[in-house]
N, C-alpha and C positions, 0 to 999 in steps of 0.2 A: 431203784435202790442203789444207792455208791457203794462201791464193792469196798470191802476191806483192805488197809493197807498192808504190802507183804512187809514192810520193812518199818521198822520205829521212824518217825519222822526226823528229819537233820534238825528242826526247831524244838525238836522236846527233849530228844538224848542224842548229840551228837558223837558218843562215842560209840553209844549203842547203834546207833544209824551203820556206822563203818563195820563194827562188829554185826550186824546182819549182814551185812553188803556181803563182805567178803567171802559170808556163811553160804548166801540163799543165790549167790553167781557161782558158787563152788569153784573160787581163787584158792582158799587153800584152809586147811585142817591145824587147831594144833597135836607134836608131836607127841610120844611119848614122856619125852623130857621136858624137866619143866623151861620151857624157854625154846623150846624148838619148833620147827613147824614140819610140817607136809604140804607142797603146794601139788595142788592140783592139774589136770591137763590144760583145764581151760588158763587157768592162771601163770602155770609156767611156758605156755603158748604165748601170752604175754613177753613173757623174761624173753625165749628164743627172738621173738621180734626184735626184742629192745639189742640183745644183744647184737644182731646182724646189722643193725642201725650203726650202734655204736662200733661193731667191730671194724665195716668199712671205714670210717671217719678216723680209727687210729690208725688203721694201717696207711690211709690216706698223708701222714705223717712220716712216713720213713719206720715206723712202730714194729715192731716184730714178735709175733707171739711164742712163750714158752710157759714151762710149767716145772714149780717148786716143791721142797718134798711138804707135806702137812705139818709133821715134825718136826722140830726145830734145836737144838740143845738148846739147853737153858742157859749155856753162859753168854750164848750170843745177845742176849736181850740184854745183858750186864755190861756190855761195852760200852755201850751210849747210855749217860746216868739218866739223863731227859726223857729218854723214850724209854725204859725199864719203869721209870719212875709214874708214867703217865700210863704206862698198860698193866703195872702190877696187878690193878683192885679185880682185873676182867679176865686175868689170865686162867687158861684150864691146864693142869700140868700132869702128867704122865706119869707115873714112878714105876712102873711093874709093866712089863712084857715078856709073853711066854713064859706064866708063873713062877717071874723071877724079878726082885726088885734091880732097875735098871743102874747102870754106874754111875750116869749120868742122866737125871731127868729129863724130857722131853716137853715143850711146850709146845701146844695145838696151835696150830696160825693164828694170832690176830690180825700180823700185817706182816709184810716179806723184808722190809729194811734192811734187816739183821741177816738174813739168810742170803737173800739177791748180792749184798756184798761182798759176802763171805767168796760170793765166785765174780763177784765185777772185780777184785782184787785178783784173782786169777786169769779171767778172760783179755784184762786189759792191761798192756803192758808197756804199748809209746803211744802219740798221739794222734797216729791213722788208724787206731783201734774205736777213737772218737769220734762222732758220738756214739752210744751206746747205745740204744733203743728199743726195752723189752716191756709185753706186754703180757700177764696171766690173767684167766678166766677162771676162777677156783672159787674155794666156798672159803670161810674163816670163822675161829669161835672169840666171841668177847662174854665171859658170863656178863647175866642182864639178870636183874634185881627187879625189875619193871617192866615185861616184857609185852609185849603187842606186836601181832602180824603182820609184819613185814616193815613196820616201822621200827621194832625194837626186839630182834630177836637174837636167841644166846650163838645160833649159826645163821649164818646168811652166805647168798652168795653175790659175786662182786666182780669187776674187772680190777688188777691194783698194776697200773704202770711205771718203770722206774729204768731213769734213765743218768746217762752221766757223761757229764760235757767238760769240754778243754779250759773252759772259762766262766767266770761268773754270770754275765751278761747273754749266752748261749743259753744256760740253768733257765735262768729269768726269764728269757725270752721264751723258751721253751714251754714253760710251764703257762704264762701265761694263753702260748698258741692253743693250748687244748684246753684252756678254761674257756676259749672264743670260738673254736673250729672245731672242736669235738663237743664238749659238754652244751655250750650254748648254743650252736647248731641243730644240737639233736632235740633240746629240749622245746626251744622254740618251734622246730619246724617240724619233728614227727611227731613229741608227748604233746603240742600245742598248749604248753604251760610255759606262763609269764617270770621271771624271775629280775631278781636285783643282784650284778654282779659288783661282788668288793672283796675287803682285805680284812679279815681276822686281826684282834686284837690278840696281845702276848696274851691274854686269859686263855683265849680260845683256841687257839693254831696250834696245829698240831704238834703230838708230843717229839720235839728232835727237831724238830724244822726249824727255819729261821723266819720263814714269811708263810701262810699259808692263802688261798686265792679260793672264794667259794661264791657258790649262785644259790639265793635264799628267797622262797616261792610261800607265797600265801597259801594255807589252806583255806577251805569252805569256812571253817569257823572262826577265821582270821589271825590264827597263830601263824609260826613260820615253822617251817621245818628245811635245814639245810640240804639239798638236792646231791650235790655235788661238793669234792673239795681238791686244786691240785698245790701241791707244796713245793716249795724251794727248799731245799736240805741244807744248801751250803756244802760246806765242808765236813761237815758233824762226823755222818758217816763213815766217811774218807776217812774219815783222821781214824775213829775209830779201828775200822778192819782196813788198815795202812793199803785204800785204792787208789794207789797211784799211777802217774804217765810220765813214761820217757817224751820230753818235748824238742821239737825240730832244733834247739839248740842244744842238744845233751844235757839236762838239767832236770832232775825227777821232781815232778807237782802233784797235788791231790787233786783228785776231779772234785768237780762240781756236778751236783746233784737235783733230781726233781724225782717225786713219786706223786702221782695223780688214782684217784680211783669214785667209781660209782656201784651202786651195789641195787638188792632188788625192795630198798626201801622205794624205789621210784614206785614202783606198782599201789606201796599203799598210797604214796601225794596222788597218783592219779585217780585212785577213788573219789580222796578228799577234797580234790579241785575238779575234778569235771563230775562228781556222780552225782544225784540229785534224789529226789524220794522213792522214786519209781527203780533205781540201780546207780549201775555204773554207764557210763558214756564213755565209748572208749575213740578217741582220734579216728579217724579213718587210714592217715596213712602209718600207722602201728594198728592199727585190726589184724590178725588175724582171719579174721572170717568180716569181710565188708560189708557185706551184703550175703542175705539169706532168703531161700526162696521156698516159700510155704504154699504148701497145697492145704488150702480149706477142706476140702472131703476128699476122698478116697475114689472118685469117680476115674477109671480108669482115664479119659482123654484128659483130663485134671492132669492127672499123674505124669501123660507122657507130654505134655505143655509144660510142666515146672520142672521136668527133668531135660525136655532142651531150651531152656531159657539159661536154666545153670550151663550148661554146655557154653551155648552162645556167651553169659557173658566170663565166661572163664577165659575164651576165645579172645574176651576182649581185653583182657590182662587182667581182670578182677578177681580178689579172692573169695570164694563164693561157695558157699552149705546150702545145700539142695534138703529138705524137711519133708519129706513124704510121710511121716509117722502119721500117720491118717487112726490109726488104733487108740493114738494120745488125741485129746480132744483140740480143737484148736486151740483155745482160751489158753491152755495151761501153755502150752508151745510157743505164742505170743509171747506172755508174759514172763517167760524162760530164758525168751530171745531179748525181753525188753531189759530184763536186771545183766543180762552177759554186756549191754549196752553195745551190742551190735549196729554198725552205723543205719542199714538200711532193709528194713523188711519188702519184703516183695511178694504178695499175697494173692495168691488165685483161685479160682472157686469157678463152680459151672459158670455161674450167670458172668463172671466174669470172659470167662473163655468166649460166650456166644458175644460178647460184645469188644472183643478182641482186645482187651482192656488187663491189667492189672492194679491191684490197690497198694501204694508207694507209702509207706510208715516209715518217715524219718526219725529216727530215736533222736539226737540231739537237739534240733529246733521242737521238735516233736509233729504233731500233726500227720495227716493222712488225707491223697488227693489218686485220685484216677490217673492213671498215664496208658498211651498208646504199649503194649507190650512188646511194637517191634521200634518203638524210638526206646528203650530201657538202652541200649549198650551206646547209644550218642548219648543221651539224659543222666548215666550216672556218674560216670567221672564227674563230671561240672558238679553236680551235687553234694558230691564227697568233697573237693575240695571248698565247696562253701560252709556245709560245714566243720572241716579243720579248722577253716581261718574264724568262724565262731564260736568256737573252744578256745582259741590261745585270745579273741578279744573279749567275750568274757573273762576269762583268766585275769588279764592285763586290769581290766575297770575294776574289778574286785576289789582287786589290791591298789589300784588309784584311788579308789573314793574311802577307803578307810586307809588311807596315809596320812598323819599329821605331822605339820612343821612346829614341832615344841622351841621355847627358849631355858628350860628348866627340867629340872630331875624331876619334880613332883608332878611337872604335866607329863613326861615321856612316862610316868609310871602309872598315869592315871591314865591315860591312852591303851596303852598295851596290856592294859588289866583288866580294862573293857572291850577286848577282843580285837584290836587295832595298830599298826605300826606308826611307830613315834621317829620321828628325825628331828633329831637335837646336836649341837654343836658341839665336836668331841671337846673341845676345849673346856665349854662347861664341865662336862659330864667328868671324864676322865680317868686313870684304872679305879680311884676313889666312891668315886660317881655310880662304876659297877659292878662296883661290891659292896654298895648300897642296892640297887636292885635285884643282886642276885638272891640277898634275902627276904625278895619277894618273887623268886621265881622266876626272876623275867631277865633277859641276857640281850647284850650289844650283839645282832647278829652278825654284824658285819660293819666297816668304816666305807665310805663311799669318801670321792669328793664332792668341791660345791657343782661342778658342772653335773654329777651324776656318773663319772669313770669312776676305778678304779686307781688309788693312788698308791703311787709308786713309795709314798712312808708315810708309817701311821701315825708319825705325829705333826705330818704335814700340815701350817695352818690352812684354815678350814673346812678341815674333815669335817664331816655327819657322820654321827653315829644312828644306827637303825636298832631301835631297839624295839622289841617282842618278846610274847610268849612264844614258846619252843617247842616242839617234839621232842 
C-alpha cells in the first residue's frame, strides 16, 4: 500500500506545499506578531551557513564589518525625499520610551542609508579616507501587509553593505563587483540556484538610488522572486547628510555611493527551487549536516559501526549527524531526515554490518544502492559534488524551458500569467507598457541586454525586458 503523503503536493497547492515544507522540516514558526517569525535550529543552521558563505566573499572585498544603532531619529529618513518617500508605507515608528512619550520619534531599521551617513560624514574627511567599506549583519523591520515566511516578513534579518568612493566610476564598479563576486558567486556555487543578472527599471530600483543591479531566480512554480539587489546611490546621499572629501588637490567633493544587501528570504527560494514532494533538498555545500548516519536497530555492534563511520567521515572533512535514536522507529527518522533534505543518508543495520556494506540514500537524485562501508570517505565527496552540480542544472533548465522570446505586451502578459517568463523588447514595452502589466500583477523584473549582460543604461537600444509574476 503507498504510504501517505506528508506534505500537500507542489501540483495541487503550491503555496500550501511551502507552507508544510517549512512547517514539517521545522525551518521556522510564525511569531507572535502578526508578520514576524521564529526560525528554528534547523532552519537558522541554514542562515549561519549562508552567512559564513557570504561573509567570507565580502570581506574578500576589502569589506569590513560593523554594527548600527536599531533606532534611527525620524528626521534622518526626511533628508532624502526619494527614500522617505518610498519607505514611508513600511515604516514602524517609536514614540514612547521609558514611560515617556519621546522628543524625537524613533524609526526601527528598515535600511541604514540614513544612519551609515549620518557618520560616513564624520568618519571621512579627505580622500585617503577612501574607499570606505562597511559591512552589517542585523535584522530590519518593513511592516508587511502580506506576510509569508521568510519570503515576506514584517522583520528579517539581512547583511546591508554600504560603501563610499572618490569617484563615480569606483561606485559603479564597485557595486557591480559584488553583484558578480559576492552575490552571484555564492548563489551559483553554494545555494546551486540559476539566476538572471540585470538592471532595474526607475519603477523598481530602489528608493534613493540612481541605478539599482539585481539577480532574479525562478521558482518551482515559475514566478520570480528577486534574490539579491546592490545599488549605486550617486550622490543622493552625500548631498544629503553633506559626506564629503578633502581631494588630493584641496578642493571638497561629495562621495560616491553604493549599498548592497541579501537577506534570509534566500532560505524560502531554496525551498521553492530545489524542494520537491517529499521536502526540501538542500545543496550539499550549504548543508549543514551532509550526510547522516543511521543505525537501523539498536543492536549494540550496529551502534558502535555507525558511531565510527561518523567519526571516520568527519575525519574526512565532512559534516556529519550520527542517528542512533534506535527508541524512534527507523521509518519515522528517515523520513525526518528525507523532508530536512539532508544530501546523504547512510544506513546500517545487522545484515548490513555482516556483509560489510552500508545502504547510500541519496536525497537529491534520490534512489538507494549498497556501497562498501570502508570506500564511504573516498565515495562521498564525489557524490556531493555531483549532486550540487544537479541542483544548480536543474535550476538553470527550469527556468530555460519556460523562458519566452515575446514581440508584444499581450504575449509577455500572457506568458507570465501562465506561470512563465516572457522576454520582450523594452522598446516596445516601455514605462507605459509597465503599468499596463502591473495592473495585472505581473512586473519588468529586470532590463537585460541583447547579448544577455547587464546594461550599463536602461534605455540602452536593445534592451529585454523580463517580465514575471513576483513574490
Amino acid at each position: 500500500m503507498a504510504k501517505a503523503p506528508v506534505l500537500t503536493p507542489q501540483a495541487d497547492d503550491f503555496p500550501r506545499w511551502y507552507q508544510d515544507l517549512i512547517n514539517k522540516a521545522e525551518l521556522a514558526d510564525n511569531g507572535p506578531v502578526r508578520g514576524t517569525m521564529v526560525i528554528r535550529p534547523y532552519g537558522y543552521g541554514l542562515w549561519e551557513r549562508m552567512q559564513a558563505e557570504l561573509d567570507a566573499r565580502i570581506k574578500d572585498t576589502g569589506t569590513e564589518n560593523a554594527y548600527f544603532p536599531l533606532l534611527i531619529p525620524q528626521s534622518y529618513l526626511t533628508r532624502e525625499a526619494d527614500h522617505v518617500e518610498g519607505f514611508a508605507p513600511e515604516l514602524a515608528v517609536v514614540t514612547h520610551g521609558g514611560g515617556k512619550e519621546l522628543e524625537e520619534p524613533a524609526v526601527v531599521r528598515p535600511t541604514s542609508e540614513t544612519i551609515v551617513n549620518e557618520y560616513f560624514s564624520k568618519w571621512v574627511q579627505s580622500y585617503r579616507d577612501l574607499p570606505l567599506l562597511i559591512n552589517q549583519w542585523a535584522n530590519v523591520v518593513r511592516w508587511e501587509l502580506r506576510p509569508r515566511l521568510f519570503l515576506r516578513t514584517s522583520e528579517f534579518l539581512w547583511q546591508e553593505g554600504h560603501t563610499a568612493h572618490a569617484t563615480y566610476e569606483e561606485a559603479r564598479d564597485f557595486a557591480a563587483r559584488i553583484q558578480r563576486e559576492v552575490y552571484g558567486d555564492f548563489l551559483e556555487n553554494v545555494l546551486a540556484i540559476d539566476f538572471v543578472s540585470g538592471r532595474k527599471t526607475v519603477k523598481e530600483r530602489f528608493a534613493g538610488a540612481v541605478n539599482t543591479l539585481t539577480l532574479e531566480s525562478m521558482m518551482g512554480d515559475g514566478k520570480a522572486l528577486q534574490m539579491v539587489t546592490s545599488h549605486e546611490l550617486g550622490q543622493n546621499f552625500a548631498r544629503a547628510f553633506d559626506t564629503r572629501y578633502l581631494t588630493s588637490d584641496g578642493t571638497q567633493e561629495l562621495v560616491w555611493q553604493t549599498s548592497w544587501g541579501s537577506t534570509t528570504r534566500m532560505i524560502g527560494a531554496l525551498v521553492m527551487i530545489h524542494g520537491d514532494d517529499d521536502g526540501l533538498r538542500v545543496p550539499p555545500r550549504l548543508a549543514q549536516i551532509q550526510v547522516v548516519v543511521l543505525a537501523v536497530k539498536g543492536d549494540e555492534a550496529v551502534l558502535a559501526k555507525v558511531r565510527e563511520v561518523g567519526d571516520r567521515l568527519r575525519a574526512a572533512g565532512l559534516r556529519v549527524r550520527v542517528d542512533d535514536r534506535t527508541d524512534v522507529p527507523f521509518g519515522r527518522r528517515a523520513v525526518d531526515w528525507e523532508l530536512k533534505g539532508v544530501p546523504v543518508r547512510v544506513e546500517i543495520g545487522p545484515r548490513d554490518l555482516e556483509n560489510g556494506t552500508a545502504m547510500l540514500a541519496r536525497r537529491i537524485p534520490g534512489g538507494k544502492e549498497p556501497v562498501a562501508i570502508d570506500a564511504l570517505e573516498s565515495l562521498l565527496p564525489a557524490v556531493l559534488e555531483e549532486d550540487q552540480a544537479l541542483l544548480l542544472r536543474q535550476s538553470r533548465e527550469r527556468r530555460e524551458s519556460r523562458t519566452t522570446d515575446v514581440s508584444t505586451i499581450e504575449e509577455a502578459a500572457e506568458v507570465a500569467a501562465a506561470g512563465g517568463w516572457a522576454r520582450v523588447p523594452w522598446a516596445t514595452l516601455g514605462e507605459e507598457g509597465e503599468a499596463r502589466l502591473a495592473e495585472q500583477s505581473l512586473t519588468v523584473r529586470c532590463l537585460i541586454a541583447e547579448d544577455g549582460s547587464v546594461p550599463d543604461d536602461g534605455d540602452a537600444p536593445g534592451n529585454v525586458a523580463v517580465v514575471a509574476r513576483a513574490y
